[in-house]
C-alpha positions in Angstrom: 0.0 0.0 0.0 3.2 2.3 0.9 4.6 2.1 -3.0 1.2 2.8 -4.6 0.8 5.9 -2.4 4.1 7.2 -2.9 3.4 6.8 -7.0 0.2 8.6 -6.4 1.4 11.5 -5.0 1.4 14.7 -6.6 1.6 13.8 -10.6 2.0 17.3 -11.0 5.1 17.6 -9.5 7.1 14.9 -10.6 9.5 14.5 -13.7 10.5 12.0 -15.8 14.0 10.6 -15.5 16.4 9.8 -12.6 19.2 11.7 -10.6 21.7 9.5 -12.0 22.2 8.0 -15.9 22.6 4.3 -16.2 23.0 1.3 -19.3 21.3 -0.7 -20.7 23.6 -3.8 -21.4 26.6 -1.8 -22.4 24.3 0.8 -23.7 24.4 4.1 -22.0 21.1 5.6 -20.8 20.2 9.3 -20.3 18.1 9.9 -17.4 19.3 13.2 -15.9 17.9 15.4 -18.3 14.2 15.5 -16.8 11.1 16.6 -17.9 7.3 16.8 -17.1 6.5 15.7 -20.5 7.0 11.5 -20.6 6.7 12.3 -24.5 9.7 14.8 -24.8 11.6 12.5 -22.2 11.0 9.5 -23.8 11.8 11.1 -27.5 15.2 12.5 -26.7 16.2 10.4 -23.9 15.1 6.9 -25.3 14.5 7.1 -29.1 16.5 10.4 -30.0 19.7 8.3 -28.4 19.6 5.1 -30.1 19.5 7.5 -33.3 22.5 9.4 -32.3 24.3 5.7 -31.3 22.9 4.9 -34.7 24.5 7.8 -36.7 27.5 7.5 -35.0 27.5 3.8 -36.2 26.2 3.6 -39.7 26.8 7.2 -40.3 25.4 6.7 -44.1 22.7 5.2 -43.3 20.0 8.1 -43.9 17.2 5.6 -43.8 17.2 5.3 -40.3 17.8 8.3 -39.5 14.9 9.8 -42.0 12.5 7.0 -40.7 13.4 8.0 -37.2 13.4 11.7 -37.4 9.7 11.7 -38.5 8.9 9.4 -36.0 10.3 11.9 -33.1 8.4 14.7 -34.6 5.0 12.7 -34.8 5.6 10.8 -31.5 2.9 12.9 -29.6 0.2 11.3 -32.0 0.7 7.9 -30.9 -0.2 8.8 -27.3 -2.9 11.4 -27.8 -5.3 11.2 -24.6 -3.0 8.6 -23.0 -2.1 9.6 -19.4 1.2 8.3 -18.5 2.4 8.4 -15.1 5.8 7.7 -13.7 7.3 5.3 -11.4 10.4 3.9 -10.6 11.6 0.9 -11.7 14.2 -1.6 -12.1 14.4 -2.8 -15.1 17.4 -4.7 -16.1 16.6 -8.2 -14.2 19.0 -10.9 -15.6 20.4 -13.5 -13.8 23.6 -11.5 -13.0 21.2 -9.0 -10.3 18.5 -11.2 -8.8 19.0 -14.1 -6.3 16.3 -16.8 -7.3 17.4 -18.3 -4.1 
């Protein structure tokens, strides 16, 4: 009952993101640049920085990066009256970080 009051509290105040960045496999991952928006977060943070690993990659691949561009600037469509609401979670569970004990 504790953990679902604290991620009911105050949606209004809360951002999107974490106080420290993190990976994904060997992947970095950008929390600390927060926002209120989970759309804007989730477009530069998530998608916008597997394009950039992308470029930097397969730099002439302008396909990708075309396809994913448009996608970033029509990402707000897909979740027109959707209400989003964040929580913190752990999400890398592999046998390496959990004791099945």
């Amino acid at each position: 009952a504790a953990l679902h009051t604290y991620h009911k509290r105050n949606q209004e105040e809360v951002e999107y993101g974490f106080h420290v960045d993190n990976v994904i496999g060997s992947t970095p991952q950008l929390n600390t640049h927060r926002s209120r928006d989970w759309v804007s977060f989730f477009g530069e943070c998530r998608l916008g920085a597997q394009l950039n690993i992308c470029k930097k990659k397969h730099p002439g691949d302008r396909d990708i990066q075309e396809h994913g561009h448009k996608l970033l600037k029509n990402l707000h469509i897909f979740f027109q009256d959707v209400h989003i609401y964040p929580s913190l979670l752990h999400g890398d569970l592999w046998s390496g970080n959990w004791d099945g004990g």
